[in-house]
C-alpha positions in Angstrom: 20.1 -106.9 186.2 18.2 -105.8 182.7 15.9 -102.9 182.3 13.5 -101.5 179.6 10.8 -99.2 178.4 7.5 -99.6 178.6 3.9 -98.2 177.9 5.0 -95.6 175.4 8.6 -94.9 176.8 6.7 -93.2 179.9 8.2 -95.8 182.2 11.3 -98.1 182.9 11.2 -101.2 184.3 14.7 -102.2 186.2 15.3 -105.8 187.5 17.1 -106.4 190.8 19.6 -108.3 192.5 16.9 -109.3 195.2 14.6 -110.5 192.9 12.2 -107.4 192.9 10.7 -105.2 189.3 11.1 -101.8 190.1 9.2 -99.5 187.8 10.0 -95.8 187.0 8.3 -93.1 185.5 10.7 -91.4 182.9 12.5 -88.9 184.7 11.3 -89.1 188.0 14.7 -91.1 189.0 14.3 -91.0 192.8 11.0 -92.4 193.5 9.9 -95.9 192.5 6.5 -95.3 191.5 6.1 -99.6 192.0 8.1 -102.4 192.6 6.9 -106.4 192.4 8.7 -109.1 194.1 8.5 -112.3 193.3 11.2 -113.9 191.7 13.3 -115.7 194.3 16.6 -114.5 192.6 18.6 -111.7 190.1 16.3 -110.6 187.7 18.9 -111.0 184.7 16.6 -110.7 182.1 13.5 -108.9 180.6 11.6 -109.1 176.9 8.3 -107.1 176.7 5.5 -109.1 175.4 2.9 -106.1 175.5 2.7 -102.8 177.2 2.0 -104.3 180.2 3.5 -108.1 180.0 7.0 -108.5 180.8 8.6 -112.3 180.3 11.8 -112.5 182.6 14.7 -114.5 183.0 15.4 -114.9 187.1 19.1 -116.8 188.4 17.1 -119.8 189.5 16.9 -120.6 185.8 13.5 -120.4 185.5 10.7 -117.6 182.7 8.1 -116.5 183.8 5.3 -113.7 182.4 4.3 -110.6 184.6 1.2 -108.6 184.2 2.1 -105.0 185.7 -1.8 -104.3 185.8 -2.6 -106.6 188.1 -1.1 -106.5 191.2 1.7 -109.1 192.1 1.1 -111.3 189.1 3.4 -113.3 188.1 3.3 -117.4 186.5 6.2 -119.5 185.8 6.2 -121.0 182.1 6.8 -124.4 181.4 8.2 -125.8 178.3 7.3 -129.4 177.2 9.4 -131.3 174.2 
């Protein structure tokens, strides 16, 4: 599980075991103010590509890019050598 900061430190994003984002707003701990499933595994890791992008790493080996303003949007990247 990874989590991080987004849109101006005014929310957290926490990945799950069960695949899910769950997003926070800073200091309201006990309410998820969203979550997005999605990812068939562990959310292990997470790299902001914007305020609202995310790129994460799942257990089933596989990136893919989530846009948080739209809802439940998620692609898997490819890589071609």
């Amino acid at each position: 599980m990874d989590s991080l900061f987004l849109q101006s430190n005014s929310k957290v994003v926490c990945g799950d075991g069960d695949g899910a984002l769950q997003i926070f707003n800073w200091g309201e701990w006990g309410n998820i103010s969203d979550s997005y499933p999605g990812h068939p595994a562990s959310v292990d890791c997470m790299v902001p590509l914007s305020e609202d992008i995310l790129c994460t790493g799942c257990m089933d080996g596989k990136l893919r890019y989530v846009i948080l303003t739209c809802v439940r949007c998620s692609c898997d990247l490819e890589f071609r050598g």
